[in-house]
C-alpha positions, 0 to 999 in steps of 0.5 A: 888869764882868758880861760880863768876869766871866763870860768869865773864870769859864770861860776861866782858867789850866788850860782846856784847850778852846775857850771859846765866849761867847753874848750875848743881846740883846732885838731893839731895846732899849738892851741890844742896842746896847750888845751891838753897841757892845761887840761890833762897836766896841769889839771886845770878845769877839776878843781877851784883855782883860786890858788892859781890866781897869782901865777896864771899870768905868768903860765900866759905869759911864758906860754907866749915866749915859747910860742914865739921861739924857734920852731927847732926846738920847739917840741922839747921846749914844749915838753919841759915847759908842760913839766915845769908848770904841771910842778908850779901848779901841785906846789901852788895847791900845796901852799892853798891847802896850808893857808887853808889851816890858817884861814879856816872858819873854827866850826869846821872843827867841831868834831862833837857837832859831827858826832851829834848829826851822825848820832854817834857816841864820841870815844873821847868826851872833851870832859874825859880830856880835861881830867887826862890833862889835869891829872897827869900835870899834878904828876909834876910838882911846881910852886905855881898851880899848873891847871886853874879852871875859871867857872865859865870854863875858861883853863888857864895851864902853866906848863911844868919845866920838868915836862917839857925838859923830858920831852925834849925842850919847850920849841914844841909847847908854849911856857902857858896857854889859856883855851878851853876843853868844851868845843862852845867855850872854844866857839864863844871865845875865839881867841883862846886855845881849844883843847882837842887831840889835835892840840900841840900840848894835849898831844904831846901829853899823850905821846908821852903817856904812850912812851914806854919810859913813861910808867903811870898808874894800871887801869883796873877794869871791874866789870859786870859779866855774868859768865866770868863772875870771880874772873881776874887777868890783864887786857892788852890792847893792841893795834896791827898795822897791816901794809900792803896795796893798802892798809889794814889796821887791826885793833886786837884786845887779849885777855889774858887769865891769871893762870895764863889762860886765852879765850877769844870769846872772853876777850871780846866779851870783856872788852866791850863789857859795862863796868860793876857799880862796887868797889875795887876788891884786895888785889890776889897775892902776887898779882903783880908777877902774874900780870906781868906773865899775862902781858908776855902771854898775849904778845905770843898769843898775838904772833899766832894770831897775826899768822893766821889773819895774815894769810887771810889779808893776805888773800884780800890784798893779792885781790886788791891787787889784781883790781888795782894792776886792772884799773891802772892797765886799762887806764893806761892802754886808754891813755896810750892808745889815744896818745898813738893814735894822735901821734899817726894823725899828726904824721899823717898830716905832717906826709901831707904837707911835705908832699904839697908845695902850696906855701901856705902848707910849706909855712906850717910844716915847722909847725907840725914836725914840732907837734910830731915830736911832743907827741912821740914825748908824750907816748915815751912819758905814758909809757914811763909814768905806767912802768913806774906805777906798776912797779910801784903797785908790785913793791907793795904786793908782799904784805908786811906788818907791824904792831904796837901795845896801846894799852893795858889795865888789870881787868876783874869780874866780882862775884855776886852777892 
């Protein structure tokens, strides 16, 4: 296509400075809505178009069949042709974005190498992963070993049948898989598996363990605490996914006491406590009910928790809100005020020439009667588009909430001495 063309002429491999596209346009001619087509529907000229390139031929060529066509229904024709190509190029988009995952250089995935430029801690070590992986096969018993580990920190992983029987078949996961937890390993030898979150088998190891049929092992946290020396309780961590103009997820630890006390200072200070270099003390007698009346304990003190954060977030929300409702008023009266005013120049032109008897003006009134209808469509759609987005901007003014128990582990405070 001309346009695209153009562009790529200037803005190649190798240019180094900001490529700026001007597109010219008489005022109420077919160029001009086409120009308006290419530039406001379709978007063209935001983004890279290479995605585009199998099909710009065809939008040029169906673009002539219209032209040529009869002016009576020129204005509609023109409408469901901006409507048809404005859905091809989005798919078109669409359909980059997911060769992309099959194209994409594997350093993009390098989310250690982010962690280590923006000297940040990862929460998850990749040696952290591989022992969740090993140990949690050994759970399955097999005459073949599951997880064979090479010194040059290549993993061989015979999937158990059992494991992927419980998750509900093998369509999922492969039957073996040979890759690598640390990301070098991974870089070195492209051809292999990299073991990340992210990973169809290391995820599913991971839903699974979150499954609440799924009993495991408790965690039990000892911890170095000076103001909660001899302290024994449960932590239970849970995630708050508050919903409304937007999200606002909330991760929650409670601590919970043996004797069912709740004291939001301990909890926090606890959850990010360091652990006690000592051995892990005889469990207290009945432990076990108490536990499980601690873990109750937190979901009630969660909901009353939940009540009075919600009537905070609740405040932020009906201000996101009002922001929102603001921008997406101004910038429709913006769009609708220059849709109408071109709508009146169009008619104004059309009075003209129905009033002029020069046959070169008589020629184009066709023409322009069809621009008058696009234009009066485009109003009608502005108009459409705005109702929508406000009343979908209203659904989401009632915040709602959900929440979900992530984890929980037995956490003790050993005295000194």
């Amino acid at each position: 296509m001309r346009i695209e063309q153009r562009i790529g002429r200037i803005d190649r491999i190798g240019q180094r400075k900001a490529v700026h596209i001007y597109n010219f346009a008489a005022s109420g001619t077919i160029e001009e809505r086409v120009l308006e087509v290419l530039q406001n529907r379709i978007r063209l000229f935001e983004e890279t178009i290479g995605s585009l390139d199998p099909i710009l031929g065809e939008f040029e060529r169906d673009l002539e069949r219209l032209i040529m066509r009869s002016r009576k229904d020129f204005a509609r024709a023109f409408e469901a042709f901006g409507v048809d190509w404005e859905k091809k190029i989005a798919d078109a988009r669409a359909m980059e974005g997911r060769l992309a995952d099959f194209i994409m250089d594997v350093r993009s995935f390098r989310r250690d190498e982010c962690d280590r430029l923006l000297a940040r801690q990862t929460p998850v070590a990749h040696a952290d992963l591989r022992e969740l992986v090993r140990d949690f096969l050994s759970l399955y018993p097999t005459k073949t070993p599951t997880f064979e580990e090479r010194p040059d920190g290549v993993v061989a992983i015979n999937v158990p049948r059992a494991f992927a029987d419980e998750i509900g078949g093998g369509a999922r996961i492969r039957d073996w898989y040979v890759g690598a937890f640390d990301p070098q390993v991974a870089l070195e030898k492209e051809s292999l598996d990299f073991f990340a979150i992210g990973h169809e088998l290391v995820d599913e190891i991971i839903s699974l363990c979150r499954n609440r049929r799924f009993g495991g092992q408790a965690v039990v946290r000892i911890l170095d605490s000076p103001s909660d020396l001899g302290f024994w309780g449960v932590q239970c961590n849970y995630l708050i996914e508050y919903a409304g103009v937007r999200a606002y997820p909330r991760f929650v630890p409670i601590v919970v006491g043996f004797d069912s006390t709740v004291d939001w200072e301990r909890s926090r200070r606890l959850a990010s406590a360091k652990p006690a270099t000592v051995h892990l003390p005889p469990f207290p007698d009945g432990w076990q009910e108490k536990a499980r009346e601690a873990v109750r304990e937190s979901e009630l003190v969660l909901i009353d928790h939940i009540s009075s954060e919600k009537a905070e977030l609740e405040q932020m929300n009906d201000t996101d809100h009002a922001s929102l409702l603001s921008r997406t008023e101004k910038a429709y009266s913006y769009r609708l005020d220059r849709a109408k005013k071109k709508f009146h120049e169009s008619e104004a032109t059309l009075r003209r020439l129905r009033q002029s008897d020069a046959p070169g003006d008589r020629r184009v009134i066709p023409i322009w009667e069809a621009t008058v209808e696009v234009d009066r469509l485009q109003i009608e759609y502005l108009g459409r588009e705005r109702e929508q987005e406000i009343s979908d901007l209203e659904k989401r003014r009632a915040m709602t909430y959900d929440f979900q128990l992530v984890c929980v582990a037995l956490v003790h405070v050993p005295p000194r001495g």
